[in-house]
N, C-alpha and C positions, 0 to 999 in steps of 0.2 A: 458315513459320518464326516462331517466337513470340518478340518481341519481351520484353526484361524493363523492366516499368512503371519512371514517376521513381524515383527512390531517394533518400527525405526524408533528411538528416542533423537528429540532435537536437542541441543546441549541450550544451555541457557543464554540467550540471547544479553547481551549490554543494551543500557536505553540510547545507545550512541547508533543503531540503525549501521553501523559499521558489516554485522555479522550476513551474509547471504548464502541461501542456497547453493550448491553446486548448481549449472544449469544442468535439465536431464540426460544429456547428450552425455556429459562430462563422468554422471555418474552412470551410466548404462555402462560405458568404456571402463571405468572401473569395475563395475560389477564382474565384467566380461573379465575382464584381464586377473582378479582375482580366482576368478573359479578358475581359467586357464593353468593361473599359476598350482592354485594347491592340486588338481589336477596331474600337472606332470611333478612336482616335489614326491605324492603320493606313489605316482610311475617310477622317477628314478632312483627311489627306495626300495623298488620293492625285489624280490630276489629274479626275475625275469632280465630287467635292467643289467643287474650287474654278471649277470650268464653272457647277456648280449653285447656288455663291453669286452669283458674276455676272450670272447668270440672273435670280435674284431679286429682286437691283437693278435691272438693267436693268427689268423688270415693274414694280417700285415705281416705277422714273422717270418710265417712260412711261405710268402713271396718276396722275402728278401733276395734268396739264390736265384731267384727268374730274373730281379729288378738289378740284379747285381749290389744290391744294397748301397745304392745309389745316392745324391744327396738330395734327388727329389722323389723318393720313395720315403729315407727318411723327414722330410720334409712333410709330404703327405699325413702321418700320424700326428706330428708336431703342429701341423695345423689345424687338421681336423681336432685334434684333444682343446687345442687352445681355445679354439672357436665356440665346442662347443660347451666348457666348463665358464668362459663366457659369459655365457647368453643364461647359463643355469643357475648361476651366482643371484641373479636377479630374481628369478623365477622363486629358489629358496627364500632368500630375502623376504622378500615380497607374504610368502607364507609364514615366515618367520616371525618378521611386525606382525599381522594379523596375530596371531598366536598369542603373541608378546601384551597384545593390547586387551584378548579375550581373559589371560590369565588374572592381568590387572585387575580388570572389569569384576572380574569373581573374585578376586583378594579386597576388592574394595567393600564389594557386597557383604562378605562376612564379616568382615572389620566393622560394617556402616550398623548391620543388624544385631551384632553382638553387645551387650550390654557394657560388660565390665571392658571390652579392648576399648582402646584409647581409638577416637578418630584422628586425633595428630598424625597419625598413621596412612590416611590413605589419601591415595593419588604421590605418594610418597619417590615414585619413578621420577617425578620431575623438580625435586629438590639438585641444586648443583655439589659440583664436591665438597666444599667446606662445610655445607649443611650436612649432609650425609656421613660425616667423619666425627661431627659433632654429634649423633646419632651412635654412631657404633663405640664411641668414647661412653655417651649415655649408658648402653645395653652393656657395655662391659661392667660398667659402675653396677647398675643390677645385677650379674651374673655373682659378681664378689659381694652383694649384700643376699642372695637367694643361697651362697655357699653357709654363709656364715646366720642365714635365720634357719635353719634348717635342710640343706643339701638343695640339688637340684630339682626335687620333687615344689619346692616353692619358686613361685615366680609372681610379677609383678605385671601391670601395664605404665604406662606412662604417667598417667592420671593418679591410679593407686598407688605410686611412687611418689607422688608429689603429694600425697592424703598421707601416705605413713610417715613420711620425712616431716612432713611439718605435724604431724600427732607424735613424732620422737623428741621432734625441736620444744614442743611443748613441755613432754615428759620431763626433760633433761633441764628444762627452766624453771619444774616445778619440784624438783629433787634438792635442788641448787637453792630454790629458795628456803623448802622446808630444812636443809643445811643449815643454812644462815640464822634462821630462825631457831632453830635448835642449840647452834652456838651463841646465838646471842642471851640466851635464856639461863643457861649456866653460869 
């Protein structure tokens, strides 16, 4: 049964001809270097890894009394550790974004397909701080009207918050007027 390969999406081009391909070279090196990376993340998590750095200590330890525990025996650990947490930092990283952007990618999807959630919502990683403060100021204003319409089993989106606030804005304009008119009648 023949499988059909990834399927790249291109993001959406401006008519300013500004946006271009990677050239293939560029993106082969990536390819490469991704798979490398999750590759050894996936190695130096796993329980083999961490038998094998203890190991290595342990062997450093116990050639301390041969090396005299020297400052280039200690040296030796010190720099093999530095070297190579390094070079790994990257390596994670590198698996990390990827992750970080796949996760996105699927929070945006359900956000995009869901009817009643608010799209205000996605791609929401690349708001700066003061947007994002103005957001969790918002979700708290919800949380304290979700306590108070009935417990946390009620909840809002974005959208439906701005539909009920302005259908209460109304309510409370038209109580206010039947008031008045009430009082004026008497």
């Amino acid at each position: 049964m023949n499988q059909p390969g990834p399927r790249h999406f291109a993001p959406p081009h401006s008519s300013g001809g500004g946006d271009r391909e990677p050239p293939p070279r560029h993106h082969k090196v990536m390819h490469l270097f991704d798979r490398f990376a999750g590759g050894v993340t996936r190695q130096v998590g796993s329980p083999a890894a961490f038998v094998l750095a203890v190991a290595v200590v342990v062997v450093w330890a116990l050639t301390g009394p041969i090396f005299g525990y020297s400052e280039t025996w200690q040296l030796v650990i010190n720099t093999g550790t530095t070297i190579v947490t390094f070079l790994i930092v990257f390596l994670i990283q590198q698996s990390q974004n990827k992750d970080s952007v796949a996760v996105h990618l699927k929070l945006n999807e359900l956000l995009a397909s869901h009817k009643p959630a608010s799209n205000h919502l996605i791609s929401i990683e690349d708001l700066d701080e003061d947007e994002l403060h103005q957001l969790v100021i918002f979700y708290r204003h919800l949380a304290d009207l979700a306590d108070k319409e009935g417990g946390v089993k009620r909840s809002h989106s974005i959208d439906e918050a701005n539909e009920n606030h302005a259908a209460k804005a109304r309510a409370r304009r038209e109580r206010r007027q039947q008031q008045r008119e009430a009082g004026t009648a008497m």
